[in-house]
Each structure stands twice: as C-alpha cells, then as structure tokens.
C-alpha positions, 0 to 999 in steps of 0.5 A, a space after each residue: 500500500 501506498 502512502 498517500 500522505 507524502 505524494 500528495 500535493 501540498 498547498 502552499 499559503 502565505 501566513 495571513 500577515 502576507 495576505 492581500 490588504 484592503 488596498 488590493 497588494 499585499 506585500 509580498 506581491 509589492 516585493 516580487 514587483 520590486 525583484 522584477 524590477 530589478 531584474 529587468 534593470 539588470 538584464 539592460 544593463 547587461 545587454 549594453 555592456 555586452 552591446 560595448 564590448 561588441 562593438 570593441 571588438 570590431 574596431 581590433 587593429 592586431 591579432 593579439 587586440 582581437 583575442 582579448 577583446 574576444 575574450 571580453 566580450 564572451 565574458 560580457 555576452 555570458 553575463 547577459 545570457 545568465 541574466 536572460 536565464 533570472 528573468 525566464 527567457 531561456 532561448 539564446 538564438 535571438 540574442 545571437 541574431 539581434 546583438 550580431 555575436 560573432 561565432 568566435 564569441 559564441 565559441 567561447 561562451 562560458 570558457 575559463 581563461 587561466 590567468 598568468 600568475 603575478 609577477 610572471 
C-alpha cells in the first residue's frame, strides 16, 4: 500500500500577515514587483555592456587586440545570457541574431581563461 500522505500535493499559503490588504497588494506581491524590477534593470544593463564590448571588438587593429577583446566580450555576452536565464527567457538564438555575436564569441561562451600568475 501506498502512502498517500507524502505524494500528495501540498498547498502552499502565505501566513495571513502576507495576505492581500484592503488596498488590493499585499506585500509580498509589492516585493516580487520590486525583484522584477530589478531584474529587468539588470538584464539592460547587461545587454549594453555586452552591446560595448561588441562593438570593441570590431574596431581590433592586431591579432593579439582581437583575442582579448574576444575574450571580453564572451565574458560580457555570458553575463547577459545568465541574466536572460533570472528573468525566464531561456532561448539564446535571438540574442545571437539581434546583438550580431560573432561565432568566435559564441565559441567561447562560458570558457575559463587561466590567468598568468603575478609577477610572471
């Protein structure tokens, strides 16, 4: 036999301090709309660091240039995607196509550089 008791669902509330107000908000709801908030702040400004850096890296001069401005801006358009991935938006191909991310970049997402050690 089954026990029922830990498979059903459970339903989940608020304690009533939480609960809707006279005014129609509660506070939680107030908090979750100040989290989204700045949420999709942060995702803007993600996308124009990643913007910048793209743009950094079409004007690179050298070959050496090229490389470490396509580091930084694998660097910057990780950034951006993770911040996609807090606020739901799961799908990268638009951002690839709306930015006009170089596969170089693409290539490198996600990639740890190693670092030379100070001094050397």
């Amino acid at each position: 036999m089954v026990n029922t008791r830990l498979t059903d669902p459970v339903s989940l509330r608020p304690p009533s301090q939480y609960q809707h107000s006279s005014g129609g908000t509660s506070p939680l709801s107030v908090l979750e709309y100040e989290l989204m908030a700045e949420r999709a702040d942060a995702l803007g400004r993600a996308g124009l660091r990643a913007e910048a850096a793209l743009r950094r890296l079409t004007s690179a001069a050298t070959d050496e240039e090229r490389e470490a401005l396509t580091d930084a801006a694998a660097t910057e358009v990780y950034a951006l995607f993770i911040q996609r991935e807090m606020c739901g938006l799961r799908n990268g191909r638009d951002v690839i196509a709306r930015y006009g991310i170089p596969g170089a970049v693409v290539a490198r997402l996600g990639v740890s550089r190693k670092t030379s050690p100070a001094g050397s």
